[in-house]
N, C-alpha and C positions, 0 to 999 in steps of 0.2 A: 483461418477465416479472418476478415476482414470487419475490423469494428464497427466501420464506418458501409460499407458494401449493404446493399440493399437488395440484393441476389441471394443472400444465405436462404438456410430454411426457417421458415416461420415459426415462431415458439408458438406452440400448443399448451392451453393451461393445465396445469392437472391438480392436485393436492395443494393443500395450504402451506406446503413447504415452498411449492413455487412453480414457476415455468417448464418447458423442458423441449429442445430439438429434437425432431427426428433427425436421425444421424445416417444417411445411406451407408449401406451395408458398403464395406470393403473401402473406407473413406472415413479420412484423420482431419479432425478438426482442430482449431489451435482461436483462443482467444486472447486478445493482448489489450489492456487500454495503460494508461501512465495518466497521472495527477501532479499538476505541482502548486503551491500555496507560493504564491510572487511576494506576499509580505515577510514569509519565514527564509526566502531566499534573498530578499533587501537585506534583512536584519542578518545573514552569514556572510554577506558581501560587504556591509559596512563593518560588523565585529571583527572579519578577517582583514579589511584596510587599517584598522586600529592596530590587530597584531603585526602585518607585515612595515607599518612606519616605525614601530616600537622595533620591531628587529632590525630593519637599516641602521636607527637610533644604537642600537646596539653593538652591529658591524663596524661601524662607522664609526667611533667612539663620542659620538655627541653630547653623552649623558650619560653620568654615573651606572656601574650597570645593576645594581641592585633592585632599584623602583623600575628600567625597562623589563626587568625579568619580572616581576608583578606586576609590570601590564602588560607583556608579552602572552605570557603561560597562559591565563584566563581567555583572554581574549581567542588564542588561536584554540585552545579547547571548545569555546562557546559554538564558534565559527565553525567546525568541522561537525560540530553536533546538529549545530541548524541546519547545516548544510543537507547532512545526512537526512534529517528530518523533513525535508522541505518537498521531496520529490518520491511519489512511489512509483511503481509496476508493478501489475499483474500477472498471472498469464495462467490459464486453463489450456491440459490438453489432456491425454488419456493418462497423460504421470501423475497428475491432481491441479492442485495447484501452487504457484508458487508468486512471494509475493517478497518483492526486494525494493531496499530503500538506495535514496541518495542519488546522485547522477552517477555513479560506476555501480549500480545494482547491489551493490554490498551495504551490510550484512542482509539476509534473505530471509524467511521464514516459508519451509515449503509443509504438506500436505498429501500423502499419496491419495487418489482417489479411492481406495480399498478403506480410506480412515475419515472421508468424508460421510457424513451420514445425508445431509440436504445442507441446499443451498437457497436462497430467495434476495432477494431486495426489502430495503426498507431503508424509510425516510427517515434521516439522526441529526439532530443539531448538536456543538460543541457543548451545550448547556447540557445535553441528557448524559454527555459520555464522561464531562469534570472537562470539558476544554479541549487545546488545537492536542495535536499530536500521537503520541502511541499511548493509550488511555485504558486503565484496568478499571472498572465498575460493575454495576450491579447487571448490566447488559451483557458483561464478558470482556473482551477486549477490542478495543475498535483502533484503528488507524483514521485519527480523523484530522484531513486536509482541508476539507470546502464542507461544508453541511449540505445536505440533499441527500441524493440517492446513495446506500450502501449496499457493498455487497456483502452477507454473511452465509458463514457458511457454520454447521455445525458437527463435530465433532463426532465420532463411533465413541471414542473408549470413553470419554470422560461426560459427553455432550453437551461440552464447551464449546461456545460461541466466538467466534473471529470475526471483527467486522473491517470495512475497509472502503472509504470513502470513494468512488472512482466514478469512472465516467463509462457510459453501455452496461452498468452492473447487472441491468436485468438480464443480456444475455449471457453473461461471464456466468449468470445462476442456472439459464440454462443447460448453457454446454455442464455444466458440474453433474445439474438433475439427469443429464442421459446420458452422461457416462456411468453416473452408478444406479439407473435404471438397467444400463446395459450387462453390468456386473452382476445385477442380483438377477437379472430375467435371463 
């Protein structure tokens, strides 16, 4: 399915847990949106030109190497973390969901739909979650990129909360609510 497409089926309300597609019978659905925060990715593009001048410095023997390896090591750690940090994806389909960071998708966090209990939308600023990035709080755990619309989704075994800043989140809740509409009916 197409995030963006405006031919899908119409989400139907149902329950305070949230939205939900009818899914024609015999017919595989797939949601996908991506987020990226442009300031978290400035800040791993400038931290990684720090480490990578400090390693030429290095190669090169320009400077002692002891103070380039203390600003080497930091810097190119910070830079791979932001980086990591900067960009998510989503993706709903009948497997659950699954939800990976960074521009190469890794590391991931997935979901079977069998261990989804509901899904919804809801509106989180960085203030409610403790701030930008992957965030443990009183809410649960939020992936928070841009504040606005999230997607959550909650948990069977524990009924722990997953939230995830993204963009279409209301239908990423649907497709979730009629797949496991689908499982229990």
């Amino acid at each position: 399915m197409n995030t963006r497409s405006r031919t899908s089926a119409p989400a139907a309300p149902t329950s305070s847990s949230g939205s939900t597609l009818e899914v024609p019978r015999g017919q595989r659905l797939v949601w996908l949106s991506r987020t990226s925060n442009p300031w978290l990715q400035l800040l791993a593009a400038a931290t990684g030109l720090v480490a990578v001048a400090a390693l030429i410095a290095l190669i090169s023997g320009l400077a002692a190497s002891g103070p380039l390896w203390a600003l080497f090591a930091p810097f190119a750690f910070a830079s791979i973390v932001l980086a990591g940090c900067a960009t998510v994806q989503a993706r709903a389909s009948e497997r659950g969901l699954e939800v990976a960071f960074g521009p190469l998708g890794w590391p991931a966090r997935r979901w079977p739909a069998a261990d989804i209990d509901s899904a919804r939308t809801e509106d989180r600023s960085p203030a409610q979650v403790g701030g930008w990035g992957y965030r443990f709080s009183g809410l649960g755990t939020t992936v928070m990129l841009r504040s606005g619309e999230c997607l959550v989704i909650r948990t069977r075994d524990k009924g722990k909360e997953f939230a995830i800043s993204i963009d279409d989140a209301e239908r990423g809740a649907a497709l979730l609510n009629a797949l496991n509409r689908a499982e229990t009916g």
